[in-house]
PyMOL Python script that loads the backbone (N, CA, C, O; Angstrom):
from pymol import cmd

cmd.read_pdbstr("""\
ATOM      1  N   UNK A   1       0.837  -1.181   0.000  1.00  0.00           N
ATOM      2  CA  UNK A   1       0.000   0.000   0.000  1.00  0.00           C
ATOM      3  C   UNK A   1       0.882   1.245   0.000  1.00  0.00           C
ATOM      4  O   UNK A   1       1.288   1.659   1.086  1.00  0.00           O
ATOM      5  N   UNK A   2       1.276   1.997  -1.346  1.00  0.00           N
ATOM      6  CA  UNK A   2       1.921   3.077  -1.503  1.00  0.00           C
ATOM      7  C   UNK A   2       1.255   3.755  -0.408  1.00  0.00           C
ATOM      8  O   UNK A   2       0.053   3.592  -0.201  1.00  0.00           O
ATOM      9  N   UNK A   3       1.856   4.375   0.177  1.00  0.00           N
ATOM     10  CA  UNK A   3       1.259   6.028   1.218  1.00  0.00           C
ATOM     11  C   UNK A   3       1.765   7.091   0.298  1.00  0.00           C
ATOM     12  O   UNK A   3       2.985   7.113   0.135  1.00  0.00           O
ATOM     13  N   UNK A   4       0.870   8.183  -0.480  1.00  0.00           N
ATOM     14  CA  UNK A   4       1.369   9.347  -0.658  1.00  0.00           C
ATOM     15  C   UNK A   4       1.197  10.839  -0.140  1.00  0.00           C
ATOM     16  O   UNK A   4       1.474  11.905  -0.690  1.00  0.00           O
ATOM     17  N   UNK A   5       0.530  10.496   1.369  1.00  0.00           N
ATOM     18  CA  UNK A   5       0.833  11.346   1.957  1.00  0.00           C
ATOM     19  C   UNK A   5      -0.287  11.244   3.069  1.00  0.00           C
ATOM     20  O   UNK A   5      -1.363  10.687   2.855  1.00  0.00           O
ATOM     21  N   UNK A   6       0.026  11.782   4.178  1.00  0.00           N
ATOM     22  CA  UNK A   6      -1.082  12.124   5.939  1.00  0.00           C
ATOM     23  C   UNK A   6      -1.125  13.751   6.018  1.00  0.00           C
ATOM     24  O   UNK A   6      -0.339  14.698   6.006  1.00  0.00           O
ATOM     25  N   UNK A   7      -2.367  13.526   6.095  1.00  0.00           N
ATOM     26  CA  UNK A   7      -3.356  14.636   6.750  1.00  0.00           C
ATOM     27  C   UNK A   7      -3.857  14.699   7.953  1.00  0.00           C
ATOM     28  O   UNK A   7      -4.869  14.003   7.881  1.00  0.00           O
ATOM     29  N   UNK A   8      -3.750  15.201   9.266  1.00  0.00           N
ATOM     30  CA  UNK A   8      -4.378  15.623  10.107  1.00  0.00           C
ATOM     31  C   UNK A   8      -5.058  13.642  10.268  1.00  0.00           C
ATOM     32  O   UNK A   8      -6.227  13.285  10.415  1.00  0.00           O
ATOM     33  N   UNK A   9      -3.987  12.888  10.179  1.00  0.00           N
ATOM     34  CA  UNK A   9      -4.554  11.953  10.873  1.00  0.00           C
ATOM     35  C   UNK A   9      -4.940  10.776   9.616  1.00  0.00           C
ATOM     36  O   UNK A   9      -4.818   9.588   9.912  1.00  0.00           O
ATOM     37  N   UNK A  10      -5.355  11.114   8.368  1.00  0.00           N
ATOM     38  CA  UNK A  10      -5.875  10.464   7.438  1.00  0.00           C
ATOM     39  C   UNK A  10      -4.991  10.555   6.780  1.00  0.00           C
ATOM     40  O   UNK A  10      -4.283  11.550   6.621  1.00  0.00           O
ATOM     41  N   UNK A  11      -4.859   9.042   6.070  1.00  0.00           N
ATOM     42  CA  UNK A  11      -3.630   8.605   5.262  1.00  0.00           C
ATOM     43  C   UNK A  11      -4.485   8.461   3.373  1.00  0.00           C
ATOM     44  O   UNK A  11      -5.681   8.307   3.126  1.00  0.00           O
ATOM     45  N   UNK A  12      -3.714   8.543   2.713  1.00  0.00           N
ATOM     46  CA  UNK A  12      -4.154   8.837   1.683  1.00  0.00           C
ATOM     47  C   UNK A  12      -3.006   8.058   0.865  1.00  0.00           C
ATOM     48  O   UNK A  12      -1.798   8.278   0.957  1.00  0.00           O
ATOM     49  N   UNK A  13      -3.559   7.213   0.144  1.00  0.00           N
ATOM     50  CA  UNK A  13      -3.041   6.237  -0.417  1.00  0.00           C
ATOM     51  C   UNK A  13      -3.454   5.502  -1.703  1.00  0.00           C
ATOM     52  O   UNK A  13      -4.452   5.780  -2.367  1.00  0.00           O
ATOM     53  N   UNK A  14      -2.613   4.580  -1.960  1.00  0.00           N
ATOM     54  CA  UNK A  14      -3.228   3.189  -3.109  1.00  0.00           C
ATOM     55  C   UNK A  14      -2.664   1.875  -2.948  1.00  0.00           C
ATOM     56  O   UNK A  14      -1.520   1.616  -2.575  1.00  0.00           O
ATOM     57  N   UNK A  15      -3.679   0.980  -3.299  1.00  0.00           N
ATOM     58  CA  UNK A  15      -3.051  -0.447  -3.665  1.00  0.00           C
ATOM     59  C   UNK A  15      -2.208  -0.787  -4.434  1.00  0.00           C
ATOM     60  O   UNK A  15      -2.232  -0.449  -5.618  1.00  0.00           O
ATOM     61  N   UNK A  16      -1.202  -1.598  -3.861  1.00  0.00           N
ATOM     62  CA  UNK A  16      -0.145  -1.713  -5.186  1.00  0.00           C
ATOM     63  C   UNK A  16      -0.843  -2.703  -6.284  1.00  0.00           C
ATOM     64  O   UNK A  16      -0.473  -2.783  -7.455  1.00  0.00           O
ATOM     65  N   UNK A  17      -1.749  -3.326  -5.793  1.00  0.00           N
ATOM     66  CA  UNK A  17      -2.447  -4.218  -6.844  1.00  0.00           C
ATOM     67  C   UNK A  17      -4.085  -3.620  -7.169  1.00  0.00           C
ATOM     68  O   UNK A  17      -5.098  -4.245  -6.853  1.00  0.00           O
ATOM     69  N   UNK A  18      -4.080  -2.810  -7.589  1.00  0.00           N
ATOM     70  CA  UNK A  18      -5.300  -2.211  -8.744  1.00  0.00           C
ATOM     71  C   UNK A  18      -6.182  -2.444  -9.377  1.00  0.00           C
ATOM     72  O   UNK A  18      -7.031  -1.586  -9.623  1.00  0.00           O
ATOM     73  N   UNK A  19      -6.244  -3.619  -9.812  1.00  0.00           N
ATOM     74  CA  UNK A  19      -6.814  -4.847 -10.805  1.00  0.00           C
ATOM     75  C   UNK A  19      -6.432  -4.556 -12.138  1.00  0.00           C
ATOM     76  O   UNK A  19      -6.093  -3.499 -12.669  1.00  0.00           O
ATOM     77  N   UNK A  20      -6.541  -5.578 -12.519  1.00  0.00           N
ATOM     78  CA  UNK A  20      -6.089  -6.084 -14.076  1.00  0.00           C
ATOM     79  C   UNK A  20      -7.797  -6.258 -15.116  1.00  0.00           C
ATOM     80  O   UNK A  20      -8.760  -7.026 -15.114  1.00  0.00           O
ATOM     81  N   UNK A  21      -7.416  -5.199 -15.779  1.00  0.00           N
ATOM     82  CA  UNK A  21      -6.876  -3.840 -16.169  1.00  0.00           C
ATOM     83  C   UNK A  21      -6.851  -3.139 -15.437  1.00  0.00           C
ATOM     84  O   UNK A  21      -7.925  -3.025 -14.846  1.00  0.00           O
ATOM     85  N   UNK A  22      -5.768  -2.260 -14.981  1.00  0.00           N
ATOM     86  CA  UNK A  22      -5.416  -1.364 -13.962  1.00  0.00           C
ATOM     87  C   UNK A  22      -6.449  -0.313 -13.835  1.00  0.00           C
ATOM     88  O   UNK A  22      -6.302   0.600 -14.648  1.00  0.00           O
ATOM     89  N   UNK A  23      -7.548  -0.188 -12.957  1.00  0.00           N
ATOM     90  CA  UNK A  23      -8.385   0.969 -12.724  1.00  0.00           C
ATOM     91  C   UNK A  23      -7.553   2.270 -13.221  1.00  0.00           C
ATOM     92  O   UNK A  23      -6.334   2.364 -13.371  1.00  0.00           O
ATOM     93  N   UNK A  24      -8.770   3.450 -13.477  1.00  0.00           N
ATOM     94  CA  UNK A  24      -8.153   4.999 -13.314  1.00  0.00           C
ATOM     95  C   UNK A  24      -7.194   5.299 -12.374  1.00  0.00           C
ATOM     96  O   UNK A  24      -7.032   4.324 -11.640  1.00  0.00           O
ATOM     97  N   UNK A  25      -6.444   6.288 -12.060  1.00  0.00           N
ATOM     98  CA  UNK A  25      -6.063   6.806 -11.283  1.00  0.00           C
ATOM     99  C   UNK A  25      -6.996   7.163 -10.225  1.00  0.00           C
ATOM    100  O   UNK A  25      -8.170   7.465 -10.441  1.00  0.00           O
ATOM    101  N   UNK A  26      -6.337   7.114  -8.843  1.00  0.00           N
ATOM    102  CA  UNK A  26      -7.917   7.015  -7.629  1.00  0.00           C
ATOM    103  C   UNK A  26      -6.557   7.381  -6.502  1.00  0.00           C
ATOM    104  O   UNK A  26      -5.353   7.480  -6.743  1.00  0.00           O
ATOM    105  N   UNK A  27      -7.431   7.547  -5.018  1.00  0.00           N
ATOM    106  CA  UNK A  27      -6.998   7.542  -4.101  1.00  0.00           C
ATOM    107  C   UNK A  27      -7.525   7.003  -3.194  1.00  0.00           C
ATOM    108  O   UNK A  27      -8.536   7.688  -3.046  1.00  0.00           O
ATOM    109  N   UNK A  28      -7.558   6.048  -2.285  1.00  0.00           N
ATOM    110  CA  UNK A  28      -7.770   5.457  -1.440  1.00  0.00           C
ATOM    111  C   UNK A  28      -7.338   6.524   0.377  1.00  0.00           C
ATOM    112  O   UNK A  28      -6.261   7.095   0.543  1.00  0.00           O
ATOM    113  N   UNK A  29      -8.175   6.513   1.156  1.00  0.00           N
ATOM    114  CA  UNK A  29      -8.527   7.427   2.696  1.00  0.00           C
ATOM    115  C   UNK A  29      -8.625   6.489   3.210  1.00  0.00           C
ATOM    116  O   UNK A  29      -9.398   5.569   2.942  1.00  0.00           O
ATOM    117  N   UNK A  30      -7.513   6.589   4.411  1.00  0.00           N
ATOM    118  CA  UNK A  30      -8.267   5.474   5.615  1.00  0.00           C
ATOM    119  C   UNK A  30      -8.053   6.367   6.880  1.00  0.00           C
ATOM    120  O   UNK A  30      -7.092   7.117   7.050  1.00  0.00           O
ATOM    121  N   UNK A  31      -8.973   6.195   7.640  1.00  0.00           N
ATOM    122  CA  UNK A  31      -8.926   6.697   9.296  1.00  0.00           C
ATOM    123  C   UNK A  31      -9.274   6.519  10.229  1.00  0.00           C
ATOM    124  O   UNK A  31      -9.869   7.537  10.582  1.00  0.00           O
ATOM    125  N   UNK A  32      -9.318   5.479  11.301  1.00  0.00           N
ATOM    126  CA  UNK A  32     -10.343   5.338  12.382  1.00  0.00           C
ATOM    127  C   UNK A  32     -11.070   4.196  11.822  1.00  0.00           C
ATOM    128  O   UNK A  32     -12.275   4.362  12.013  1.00  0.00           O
ATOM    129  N   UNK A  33     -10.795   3.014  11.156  1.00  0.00           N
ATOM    130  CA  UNK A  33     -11.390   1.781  10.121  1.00  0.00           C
ATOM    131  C   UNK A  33     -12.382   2.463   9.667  1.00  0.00           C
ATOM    132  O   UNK A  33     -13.493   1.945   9.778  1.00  0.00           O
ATOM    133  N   UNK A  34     -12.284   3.643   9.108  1.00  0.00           N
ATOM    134  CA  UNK A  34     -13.270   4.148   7.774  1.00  0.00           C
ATOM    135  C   UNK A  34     -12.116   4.493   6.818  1.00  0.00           C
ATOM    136  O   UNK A  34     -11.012   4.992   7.034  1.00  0.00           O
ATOM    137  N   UNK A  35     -12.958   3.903   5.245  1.00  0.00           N
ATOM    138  CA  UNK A  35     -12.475   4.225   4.156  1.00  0.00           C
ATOM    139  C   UNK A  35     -12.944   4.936   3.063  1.00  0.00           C
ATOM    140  O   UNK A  35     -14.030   4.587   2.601  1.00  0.00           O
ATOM    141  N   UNK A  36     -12.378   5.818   2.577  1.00  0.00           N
ATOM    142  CA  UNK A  36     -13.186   6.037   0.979  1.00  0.00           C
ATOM    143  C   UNK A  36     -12.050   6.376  -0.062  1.00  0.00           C
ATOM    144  O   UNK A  36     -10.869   6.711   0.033  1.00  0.00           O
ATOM    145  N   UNK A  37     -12.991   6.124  -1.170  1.00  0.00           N
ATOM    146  CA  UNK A  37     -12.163   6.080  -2.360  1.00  0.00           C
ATOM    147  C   UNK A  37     -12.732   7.395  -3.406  1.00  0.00           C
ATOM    148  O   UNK A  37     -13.849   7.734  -3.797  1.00  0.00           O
ATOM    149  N   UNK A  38     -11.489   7.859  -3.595  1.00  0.00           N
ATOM    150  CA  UNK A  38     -11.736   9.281  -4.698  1.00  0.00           C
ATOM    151  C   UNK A  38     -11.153   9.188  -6.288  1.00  0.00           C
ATOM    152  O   UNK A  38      -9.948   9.258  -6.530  1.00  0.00           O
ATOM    153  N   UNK A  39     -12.027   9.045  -7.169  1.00  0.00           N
ATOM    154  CA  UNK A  39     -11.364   9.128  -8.630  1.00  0.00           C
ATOM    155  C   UNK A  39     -11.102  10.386  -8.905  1.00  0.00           C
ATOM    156  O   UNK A  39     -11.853  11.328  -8.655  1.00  0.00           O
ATOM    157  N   UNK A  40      -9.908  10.454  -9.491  1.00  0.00           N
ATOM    158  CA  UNK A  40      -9.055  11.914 -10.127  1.00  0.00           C
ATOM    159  C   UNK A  40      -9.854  12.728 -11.068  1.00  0.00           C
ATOM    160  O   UNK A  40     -10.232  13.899 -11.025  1.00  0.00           O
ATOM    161  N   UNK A  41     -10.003  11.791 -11.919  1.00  0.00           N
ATOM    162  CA  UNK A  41     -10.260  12.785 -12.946  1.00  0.00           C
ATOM    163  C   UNK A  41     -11.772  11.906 -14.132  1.00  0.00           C
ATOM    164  O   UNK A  41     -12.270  10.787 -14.254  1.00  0.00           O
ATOM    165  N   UNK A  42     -11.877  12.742 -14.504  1.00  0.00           N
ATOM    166  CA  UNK A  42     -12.281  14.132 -15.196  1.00  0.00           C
ATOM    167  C   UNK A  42     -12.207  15.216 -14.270  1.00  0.00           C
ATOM    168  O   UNK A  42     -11.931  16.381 -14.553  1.00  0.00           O
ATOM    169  N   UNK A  43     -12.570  14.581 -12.732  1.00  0.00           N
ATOM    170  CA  UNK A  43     -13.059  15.252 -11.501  1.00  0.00           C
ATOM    171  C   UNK A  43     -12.937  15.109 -10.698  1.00  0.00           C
ATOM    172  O   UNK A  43     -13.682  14.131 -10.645  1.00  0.00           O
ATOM    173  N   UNK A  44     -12.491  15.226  -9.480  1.00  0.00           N
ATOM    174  CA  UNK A  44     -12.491  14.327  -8.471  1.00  0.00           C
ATOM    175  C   UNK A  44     -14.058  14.471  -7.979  1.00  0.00           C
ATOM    176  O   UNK A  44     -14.924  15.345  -7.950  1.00  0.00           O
ATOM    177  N   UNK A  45     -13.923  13.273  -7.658  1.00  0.00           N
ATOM    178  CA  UNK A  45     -15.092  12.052  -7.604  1.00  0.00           C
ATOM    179  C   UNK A  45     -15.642  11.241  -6.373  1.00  0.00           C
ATOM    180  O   UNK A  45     -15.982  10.077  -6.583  1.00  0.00           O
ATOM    181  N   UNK A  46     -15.719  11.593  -5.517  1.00  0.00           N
ATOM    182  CA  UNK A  46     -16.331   9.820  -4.621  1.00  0.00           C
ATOM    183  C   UNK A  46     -17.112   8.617  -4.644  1.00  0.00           C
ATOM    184  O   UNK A  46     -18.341   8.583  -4.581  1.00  0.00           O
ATOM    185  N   UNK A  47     -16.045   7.252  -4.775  1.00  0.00           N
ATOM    186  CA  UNK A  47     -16.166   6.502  -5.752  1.00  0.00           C
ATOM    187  C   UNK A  47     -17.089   5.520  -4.309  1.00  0.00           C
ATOM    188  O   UNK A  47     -17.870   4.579  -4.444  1.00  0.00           O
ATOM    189  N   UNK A  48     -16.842   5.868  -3.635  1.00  0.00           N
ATOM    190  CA  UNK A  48     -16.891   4.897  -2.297  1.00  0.00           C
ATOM    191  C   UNK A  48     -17.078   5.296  -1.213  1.00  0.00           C
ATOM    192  O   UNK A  48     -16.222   6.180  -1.176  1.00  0.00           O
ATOM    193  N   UNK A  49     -17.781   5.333   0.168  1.00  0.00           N
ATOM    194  CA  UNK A  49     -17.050   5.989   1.524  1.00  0.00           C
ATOM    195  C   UNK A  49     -18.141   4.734   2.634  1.00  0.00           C
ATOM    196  O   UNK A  49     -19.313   4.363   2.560  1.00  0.00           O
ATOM    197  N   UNK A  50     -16.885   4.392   3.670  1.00  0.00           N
ATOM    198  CA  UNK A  50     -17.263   3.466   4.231  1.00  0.00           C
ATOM    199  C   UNK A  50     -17.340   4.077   5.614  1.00  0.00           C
ATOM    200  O   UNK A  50     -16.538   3.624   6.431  1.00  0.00           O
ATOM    201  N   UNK A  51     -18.197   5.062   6.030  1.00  0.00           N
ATOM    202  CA  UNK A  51     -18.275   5.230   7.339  1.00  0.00           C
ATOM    203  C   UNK A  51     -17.854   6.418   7.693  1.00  0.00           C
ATOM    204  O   UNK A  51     -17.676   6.672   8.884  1.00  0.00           O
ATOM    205  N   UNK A  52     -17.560   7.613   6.421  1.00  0.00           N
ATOM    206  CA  UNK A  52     -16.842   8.796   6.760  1.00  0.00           C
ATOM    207  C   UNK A  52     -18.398   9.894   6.758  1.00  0.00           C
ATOM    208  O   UNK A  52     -19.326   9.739   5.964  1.00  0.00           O
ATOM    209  N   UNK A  53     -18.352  10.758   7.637  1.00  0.00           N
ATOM    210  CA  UNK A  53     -19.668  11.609   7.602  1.00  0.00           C
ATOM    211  C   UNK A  53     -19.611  12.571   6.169  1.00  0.00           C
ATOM    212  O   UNK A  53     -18.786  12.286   5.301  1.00  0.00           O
ATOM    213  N   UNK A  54     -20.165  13.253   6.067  1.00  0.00           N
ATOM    214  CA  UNK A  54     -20.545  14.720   5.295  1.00  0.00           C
ATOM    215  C   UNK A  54     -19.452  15.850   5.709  1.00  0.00           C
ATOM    216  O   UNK A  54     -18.767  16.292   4.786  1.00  0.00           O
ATOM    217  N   UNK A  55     -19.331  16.124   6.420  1.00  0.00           N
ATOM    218  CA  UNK A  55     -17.789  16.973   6.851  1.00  0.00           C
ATOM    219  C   UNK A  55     -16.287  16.365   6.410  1.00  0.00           C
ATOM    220  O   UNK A  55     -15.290  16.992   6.049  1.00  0.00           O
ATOM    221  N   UNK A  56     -16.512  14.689   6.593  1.00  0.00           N
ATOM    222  CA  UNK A  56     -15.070  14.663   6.851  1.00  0.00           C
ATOM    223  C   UNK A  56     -15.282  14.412   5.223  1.00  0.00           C
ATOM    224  O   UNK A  56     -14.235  14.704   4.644  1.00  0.00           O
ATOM    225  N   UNK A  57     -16.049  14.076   4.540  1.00  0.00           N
ATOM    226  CA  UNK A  57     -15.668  13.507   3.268  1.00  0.00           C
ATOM    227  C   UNK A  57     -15.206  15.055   2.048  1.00  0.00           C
ATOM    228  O   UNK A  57     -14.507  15.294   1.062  1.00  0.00           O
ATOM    229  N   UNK A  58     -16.364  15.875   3.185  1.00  0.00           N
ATOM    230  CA  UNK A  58     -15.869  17.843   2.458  1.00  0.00           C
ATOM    231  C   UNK A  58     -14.032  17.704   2.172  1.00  0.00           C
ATOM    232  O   UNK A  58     -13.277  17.515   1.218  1.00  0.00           O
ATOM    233  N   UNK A  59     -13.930  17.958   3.817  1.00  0.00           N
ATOM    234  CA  UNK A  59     -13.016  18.388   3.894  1.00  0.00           C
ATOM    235  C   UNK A  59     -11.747  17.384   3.333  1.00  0.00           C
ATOM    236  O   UNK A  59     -10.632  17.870   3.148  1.00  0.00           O
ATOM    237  N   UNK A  60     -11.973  16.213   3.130  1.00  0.00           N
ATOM    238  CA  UNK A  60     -11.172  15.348   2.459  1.00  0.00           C
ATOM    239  C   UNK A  60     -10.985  15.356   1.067  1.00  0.00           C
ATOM    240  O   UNK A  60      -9.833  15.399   0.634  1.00  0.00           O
ATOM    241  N   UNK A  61     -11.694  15.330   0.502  1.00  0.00           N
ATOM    242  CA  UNK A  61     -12.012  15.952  -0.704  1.00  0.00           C
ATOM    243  C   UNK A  61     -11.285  17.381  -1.415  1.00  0.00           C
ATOM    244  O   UNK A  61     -10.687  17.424  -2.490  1.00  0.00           O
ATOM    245  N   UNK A  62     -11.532  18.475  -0.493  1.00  0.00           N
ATOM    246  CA  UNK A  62     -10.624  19.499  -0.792  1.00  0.00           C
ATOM    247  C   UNK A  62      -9.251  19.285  -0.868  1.00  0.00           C
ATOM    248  O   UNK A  62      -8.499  20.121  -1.369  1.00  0.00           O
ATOM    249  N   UNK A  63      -8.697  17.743  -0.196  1.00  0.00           N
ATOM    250  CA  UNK A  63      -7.183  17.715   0.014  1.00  0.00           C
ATOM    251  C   UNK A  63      -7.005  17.305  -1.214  1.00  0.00           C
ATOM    252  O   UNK A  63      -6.284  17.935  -1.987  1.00  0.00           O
ATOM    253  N   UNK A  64      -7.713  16.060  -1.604  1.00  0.00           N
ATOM    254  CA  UNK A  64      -7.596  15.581  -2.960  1.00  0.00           C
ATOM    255  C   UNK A  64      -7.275  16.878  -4.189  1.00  0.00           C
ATOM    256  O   UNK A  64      -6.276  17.161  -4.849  1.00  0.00           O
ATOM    257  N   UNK A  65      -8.661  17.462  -4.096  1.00  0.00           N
ATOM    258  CA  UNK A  65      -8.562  18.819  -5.313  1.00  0.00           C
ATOM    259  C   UNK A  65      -7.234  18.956  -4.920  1.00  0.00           C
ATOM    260  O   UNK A  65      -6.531  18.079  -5.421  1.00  0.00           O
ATOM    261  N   UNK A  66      -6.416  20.021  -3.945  1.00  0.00           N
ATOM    262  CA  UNK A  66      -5.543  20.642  -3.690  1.00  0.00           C
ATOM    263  C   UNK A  66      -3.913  19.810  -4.063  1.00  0.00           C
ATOM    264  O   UNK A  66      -2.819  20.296  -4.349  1.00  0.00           O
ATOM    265  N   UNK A  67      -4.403  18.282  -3.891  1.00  0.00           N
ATOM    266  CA  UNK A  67      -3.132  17.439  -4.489  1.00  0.00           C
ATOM    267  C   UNK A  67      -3.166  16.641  -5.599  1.00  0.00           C
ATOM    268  O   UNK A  67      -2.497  15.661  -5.926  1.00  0.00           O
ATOM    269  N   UNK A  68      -3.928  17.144  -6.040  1.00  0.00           N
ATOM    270  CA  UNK A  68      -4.510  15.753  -6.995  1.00  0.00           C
ATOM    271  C   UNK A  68      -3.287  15.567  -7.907  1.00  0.00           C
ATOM    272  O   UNK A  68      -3.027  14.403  -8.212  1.00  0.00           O
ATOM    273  N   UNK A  69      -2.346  16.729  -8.481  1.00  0.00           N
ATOM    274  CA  UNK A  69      -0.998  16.337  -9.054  1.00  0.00           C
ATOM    275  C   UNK A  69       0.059  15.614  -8.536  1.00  0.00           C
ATOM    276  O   UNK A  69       0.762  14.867  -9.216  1.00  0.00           O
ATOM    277  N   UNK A  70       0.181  15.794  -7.462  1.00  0.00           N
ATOM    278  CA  UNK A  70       0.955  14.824  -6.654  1.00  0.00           C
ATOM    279  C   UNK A  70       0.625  13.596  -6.295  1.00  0.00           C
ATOM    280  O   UNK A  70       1.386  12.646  -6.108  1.00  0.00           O
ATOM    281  N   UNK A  71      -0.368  13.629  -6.217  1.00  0.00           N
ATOM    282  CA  UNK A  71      -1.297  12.001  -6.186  1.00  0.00           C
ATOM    283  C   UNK A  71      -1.378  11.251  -7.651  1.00  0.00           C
ATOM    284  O   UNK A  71      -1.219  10.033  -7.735  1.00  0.00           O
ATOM    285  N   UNK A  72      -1.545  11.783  -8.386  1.00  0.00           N
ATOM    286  CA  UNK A  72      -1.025  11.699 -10.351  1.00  0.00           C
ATOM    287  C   UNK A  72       0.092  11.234 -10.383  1.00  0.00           C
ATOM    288  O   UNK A  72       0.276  10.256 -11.107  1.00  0.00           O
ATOM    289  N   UNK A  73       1.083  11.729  -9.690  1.00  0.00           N
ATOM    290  CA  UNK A  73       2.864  11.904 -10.253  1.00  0.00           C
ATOM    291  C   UNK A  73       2.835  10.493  -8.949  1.00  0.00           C
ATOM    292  O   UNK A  73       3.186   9.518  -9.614  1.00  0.00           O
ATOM    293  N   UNK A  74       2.701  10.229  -8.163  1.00  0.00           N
ATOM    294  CA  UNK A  74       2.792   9.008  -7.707  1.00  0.00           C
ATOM    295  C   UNK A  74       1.939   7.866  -7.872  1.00  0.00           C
ATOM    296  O   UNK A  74       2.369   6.798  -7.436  1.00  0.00           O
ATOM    297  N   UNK A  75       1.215   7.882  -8.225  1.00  0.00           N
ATOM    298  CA  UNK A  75       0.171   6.869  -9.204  1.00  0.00           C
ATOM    299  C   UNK A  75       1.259   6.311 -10.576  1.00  0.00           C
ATOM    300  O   UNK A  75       1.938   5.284 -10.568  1.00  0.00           O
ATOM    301  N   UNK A  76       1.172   7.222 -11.569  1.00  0.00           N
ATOM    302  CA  UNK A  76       2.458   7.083 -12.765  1.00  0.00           C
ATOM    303  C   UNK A  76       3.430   6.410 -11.983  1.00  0.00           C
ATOM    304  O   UNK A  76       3.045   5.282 -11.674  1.00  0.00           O
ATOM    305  N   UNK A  77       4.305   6.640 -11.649  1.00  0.00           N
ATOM    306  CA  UNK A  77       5.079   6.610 -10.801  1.00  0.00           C
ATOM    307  C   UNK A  77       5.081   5.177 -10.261  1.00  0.00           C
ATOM    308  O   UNK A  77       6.154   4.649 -10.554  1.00  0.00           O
ATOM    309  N   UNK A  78       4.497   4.579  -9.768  1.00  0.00           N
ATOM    310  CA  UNK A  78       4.664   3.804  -8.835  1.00  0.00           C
ATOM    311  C   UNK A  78       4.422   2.640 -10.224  1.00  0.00           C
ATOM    312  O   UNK A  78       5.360   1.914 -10.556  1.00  0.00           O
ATOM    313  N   UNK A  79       3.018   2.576 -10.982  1.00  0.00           N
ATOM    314  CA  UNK A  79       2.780   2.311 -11.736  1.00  0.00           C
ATOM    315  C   UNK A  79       3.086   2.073 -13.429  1.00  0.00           C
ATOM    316  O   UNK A  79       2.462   1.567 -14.362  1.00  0.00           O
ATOM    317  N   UNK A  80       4.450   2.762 -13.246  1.00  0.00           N
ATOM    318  CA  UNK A  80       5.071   3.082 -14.380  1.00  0.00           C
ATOM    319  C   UNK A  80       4.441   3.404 -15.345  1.00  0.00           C
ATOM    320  O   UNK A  80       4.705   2.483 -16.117  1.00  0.00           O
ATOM    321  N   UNK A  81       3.785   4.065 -15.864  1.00  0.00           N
ATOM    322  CA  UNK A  81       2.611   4.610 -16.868  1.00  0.00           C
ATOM    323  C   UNK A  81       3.154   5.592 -16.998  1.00  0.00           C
ATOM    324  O   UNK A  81       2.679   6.468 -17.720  1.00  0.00           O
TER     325      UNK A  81
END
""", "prot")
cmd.dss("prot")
cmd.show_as("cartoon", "prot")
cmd.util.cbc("prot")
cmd.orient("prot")
């Protein structure tokens, strides 16, 4: 599980195994055994959320927008794409 980076407690991440065919680019949140999953693009997206309220998924979300290139460049990256 790449980590590409912690927030205020929430780790923000991906699977090194993706599935075959390798999904979009995404980010995977875990915190407190809640998870959710955010697709990049066209938009960022919430693909998933397992237990995160209406606030935390806001404010999680804005981190995504705010990194979403760096979350890109380690996706590629890790993924060699």
């Amino acid at each position: 599980m790449p980590k590409v980076f912690e927030w205020r407690g929430y780790r923000f991440f991906f699977y090194a195994h993706e599935g075959t065919p390798l999904e979009p680019a995404h980010i995977h949140v875990r915190k407190d055994g809640k998870e959710a999953k955010f697709w990049l693009r066209p938009f960022v997206s919430l693909a998933y959320n397992r237990g995160f309220n209406g606030l935390e998924l806001k404010r999680i979300a804005g981190q995504v927008m705010s990194k979403r290139d760096e979350i890109e460049r380690h996706w590629h990256g890790f993924f060699e794409i």
